[in-house]
C-alpha positions as CSV (number, residue, x, y, z in Angstrom):
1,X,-3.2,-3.3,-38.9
2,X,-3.8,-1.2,-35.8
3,X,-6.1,-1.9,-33.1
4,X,-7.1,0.2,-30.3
5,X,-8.6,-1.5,-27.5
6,X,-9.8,0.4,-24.1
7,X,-9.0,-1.2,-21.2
8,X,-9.5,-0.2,-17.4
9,X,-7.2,-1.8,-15.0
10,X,-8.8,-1.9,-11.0
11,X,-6.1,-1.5,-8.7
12,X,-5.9,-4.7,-6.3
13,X,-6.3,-3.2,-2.4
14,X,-3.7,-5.5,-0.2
15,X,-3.4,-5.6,2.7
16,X,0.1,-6.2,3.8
17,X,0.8,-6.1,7.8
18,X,-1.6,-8.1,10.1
19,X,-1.6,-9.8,13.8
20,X,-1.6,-13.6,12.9
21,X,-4.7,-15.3,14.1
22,X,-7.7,-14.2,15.3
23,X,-7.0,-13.3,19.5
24,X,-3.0,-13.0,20.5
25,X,-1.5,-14.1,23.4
26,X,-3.0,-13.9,27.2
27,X,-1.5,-10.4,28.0
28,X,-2.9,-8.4,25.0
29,X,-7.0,-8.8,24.9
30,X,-8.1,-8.1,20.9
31,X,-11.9,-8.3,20.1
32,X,-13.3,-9.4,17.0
33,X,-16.6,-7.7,18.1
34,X,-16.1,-4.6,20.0
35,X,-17.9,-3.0,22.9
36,X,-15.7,-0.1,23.1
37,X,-16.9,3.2,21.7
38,X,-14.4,4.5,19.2
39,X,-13.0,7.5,18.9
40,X,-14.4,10.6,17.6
41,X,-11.9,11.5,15.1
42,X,-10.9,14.8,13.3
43,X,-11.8,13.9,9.5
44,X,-10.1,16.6,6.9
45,X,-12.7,17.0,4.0
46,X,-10.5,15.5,1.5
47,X,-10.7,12.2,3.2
48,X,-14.6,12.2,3.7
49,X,-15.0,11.9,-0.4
50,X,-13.0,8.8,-0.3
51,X,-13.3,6.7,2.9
52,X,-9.5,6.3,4.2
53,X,-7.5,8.9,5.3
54,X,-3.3,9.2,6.2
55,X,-3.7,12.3,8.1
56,X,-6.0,12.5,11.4
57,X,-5.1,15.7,13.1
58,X,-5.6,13.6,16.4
59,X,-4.6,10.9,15.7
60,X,-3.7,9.1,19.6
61,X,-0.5,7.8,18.3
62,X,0.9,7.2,21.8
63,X,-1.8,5.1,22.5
64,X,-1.1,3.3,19.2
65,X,2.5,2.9,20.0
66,X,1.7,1.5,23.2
67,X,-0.5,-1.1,21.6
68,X,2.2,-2.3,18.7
69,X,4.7,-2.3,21.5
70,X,2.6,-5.1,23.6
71,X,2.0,-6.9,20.3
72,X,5.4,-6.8,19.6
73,X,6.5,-8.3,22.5
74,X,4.1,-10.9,22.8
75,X,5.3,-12.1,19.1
76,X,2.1,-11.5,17.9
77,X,2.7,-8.9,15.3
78,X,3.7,-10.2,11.8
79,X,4.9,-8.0,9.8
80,X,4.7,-8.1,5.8
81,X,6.7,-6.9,2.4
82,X,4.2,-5.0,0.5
83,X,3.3,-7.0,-2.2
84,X,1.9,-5.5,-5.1
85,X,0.6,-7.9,-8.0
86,X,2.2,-7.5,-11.2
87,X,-0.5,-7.3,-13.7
88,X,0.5,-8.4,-17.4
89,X,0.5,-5.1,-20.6
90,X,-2.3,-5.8,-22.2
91,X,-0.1,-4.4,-25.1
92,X,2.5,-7.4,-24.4
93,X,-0.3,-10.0,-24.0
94,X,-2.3,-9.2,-27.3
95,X,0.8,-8.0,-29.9
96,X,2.4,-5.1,-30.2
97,X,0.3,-3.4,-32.2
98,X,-2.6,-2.2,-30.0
99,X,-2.6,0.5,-27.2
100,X,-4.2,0.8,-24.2
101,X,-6.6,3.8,-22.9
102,X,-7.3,4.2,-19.5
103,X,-11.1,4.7,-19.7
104,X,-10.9,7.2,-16.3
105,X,-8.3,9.0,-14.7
106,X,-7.4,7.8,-11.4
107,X,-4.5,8.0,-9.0
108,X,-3.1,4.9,-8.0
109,X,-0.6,4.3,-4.9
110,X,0.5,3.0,-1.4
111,X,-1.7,4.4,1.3
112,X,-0.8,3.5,4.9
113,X,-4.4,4.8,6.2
114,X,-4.7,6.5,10.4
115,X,-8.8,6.3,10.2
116,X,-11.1,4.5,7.6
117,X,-15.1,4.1,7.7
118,X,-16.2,0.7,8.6
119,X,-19.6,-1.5,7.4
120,X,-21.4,0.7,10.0
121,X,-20.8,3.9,8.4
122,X,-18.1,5.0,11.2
123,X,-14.8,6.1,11.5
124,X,-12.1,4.0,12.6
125,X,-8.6,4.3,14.1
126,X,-6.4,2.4,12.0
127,X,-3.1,1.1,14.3
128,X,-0.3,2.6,12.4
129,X,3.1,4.2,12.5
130,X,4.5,7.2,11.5
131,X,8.3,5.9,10.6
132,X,7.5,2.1,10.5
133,X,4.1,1.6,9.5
134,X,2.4,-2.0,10.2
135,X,-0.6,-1.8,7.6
136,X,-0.6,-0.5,4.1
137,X,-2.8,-0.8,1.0
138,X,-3.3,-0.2,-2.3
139,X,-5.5,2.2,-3.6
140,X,-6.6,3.5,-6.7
141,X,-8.8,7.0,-6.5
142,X,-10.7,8.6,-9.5
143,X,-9.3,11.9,-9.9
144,X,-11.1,13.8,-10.7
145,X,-14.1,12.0,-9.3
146,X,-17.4,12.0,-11.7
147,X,-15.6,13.0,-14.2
148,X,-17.0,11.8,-18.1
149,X,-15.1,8.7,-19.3
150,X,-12.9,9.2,-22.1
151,X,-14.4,10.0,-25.7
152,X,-13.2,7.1,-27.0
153,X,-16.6,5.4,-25.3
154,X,-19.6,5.6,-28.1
155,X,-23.3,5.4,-26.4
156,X,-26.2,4.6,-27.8
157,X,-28.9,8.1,-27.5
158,X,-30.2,8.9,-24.3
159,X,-26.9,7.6,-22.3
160,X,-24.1,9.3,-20.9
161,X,-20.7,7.6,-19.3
162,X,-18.8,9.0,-15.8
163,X,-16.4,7.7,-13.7
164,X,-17.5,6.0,-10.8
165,X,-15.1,5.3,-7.7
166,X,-16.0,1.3,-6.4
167,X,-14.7,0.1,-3.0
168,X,-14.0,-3.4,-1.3
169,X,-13.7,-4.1,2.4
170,X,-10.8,-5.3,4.3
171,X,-10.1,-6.6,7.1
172,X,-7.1,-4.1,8.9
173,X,-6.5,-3.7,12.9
174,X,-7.8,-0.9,14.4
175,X,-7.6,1.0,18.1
176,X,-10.0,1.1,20.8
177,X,-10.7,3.9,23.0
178,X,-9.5,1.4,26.1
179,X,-6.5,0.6,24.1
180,X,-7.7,-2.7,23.0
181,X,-7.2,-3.7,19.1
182,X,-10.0,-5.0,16.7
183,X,-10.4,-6.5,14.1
184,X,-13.1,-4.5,11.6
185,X,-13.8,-4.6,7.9
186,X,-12.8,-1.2,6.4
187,X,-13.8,0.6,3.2
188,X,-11.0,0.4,0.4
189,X,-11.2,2.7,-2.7
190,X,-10.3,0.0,-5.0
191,X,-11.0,1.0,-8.8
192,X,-12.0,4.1,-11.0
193,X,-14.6,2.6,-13.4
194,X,-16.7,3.8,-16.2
195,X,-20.2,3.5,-16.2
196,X,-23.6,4.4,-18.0
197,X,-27.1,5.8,-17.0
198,X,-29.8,6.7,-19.0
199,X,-30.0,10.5,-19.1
């Protein structure tokens, strides 16, 4: 006998690069609760729909080089394997019989984000590298976004199903205008899920 069972899997978002405690050493000042303005950063439209973004046209990577390079030397940057979690088949868990049906289409990969948009609302510098970046994360984008769930969902009358994109925060190190680094919760697109309103 077949079964079909529907199952939506969230992507976890992991953070995998981070500067170990909460200040480092004497020569490099980081701020848990910044009084530096950030900077005002150039925000292509395609990131603005989901939060994070890999590609700031201005980007002051110098000044984020500078900034690794001072935490490097201090011993204060700890680097990280990315470590993605190996969720179990469902397939393999329940028999071999049943299938699994992604309830929305998403996109799901390795981000290593420039700029994100922090509990305020704002756009953050994210320190990162261009050949060896420090902090990367795992994302999972609806794509389309909004789009209906799959017709395999049956609603009651008077509902209708779309695919909604949730988030989490992390905490990732990001740049100050003065060059300092901070530590600021981040929006992470973390899952594409399927929900239903009355229409």
């Amino acid at each position: 006998m077949k079964f079909l069972q529907a199952t939506l899997l969230c992507a976890l978002a992991v953070i995998v690069t981070h500067v170990a405690g909460q200040n480092v050493k004497d020569n490099v000042v980081t701020k848990l609760d910044p009084t530096s303005e950030d900077f005002e950063l150039e925000i292509p439209e395609h990131c603005k729909k989901i939060g994070i973004c890999e590609d700031v046209p201005n980007y002051p990577q110098e000044l984020a080089d500078k900034a690794i390079s001072q935490l490097t030397n201090t011993g204060a940057l700890q680097q990280d394997k990315l470590d993605i979690p190996s969720l179990p088949d469902i397939a393999q868990r329940a028999g071999a019989h049943e299938e699994n049906i992604e309830l929305c289409k998403s996109d799901k990969r390795v981000v290593y984000p420039k700029a994100a948009v922090g509990t305020d609302g704002k756009w953050h510098a994210v320190l990162n590298q261009e050949e060896n970046p420090l902090q990367a994360l795992v994302v999972e984008v609806c794509d389309p976004p909004s789009a209906p769930c799959s017709s395999v969902i049956f609603t009651q009358t008077g509902y209708e199903t779309s695919c909604q994109q949730k988030f989490v925060y992390r905490t990732l190190q990001v740049l100050l205008r003065n060059g300092d680094i901070s530590q600021t919760q981040l929006q992470v697109p973390s899952c594409c899920a399927c929900v239903a309103k009355v229409v």
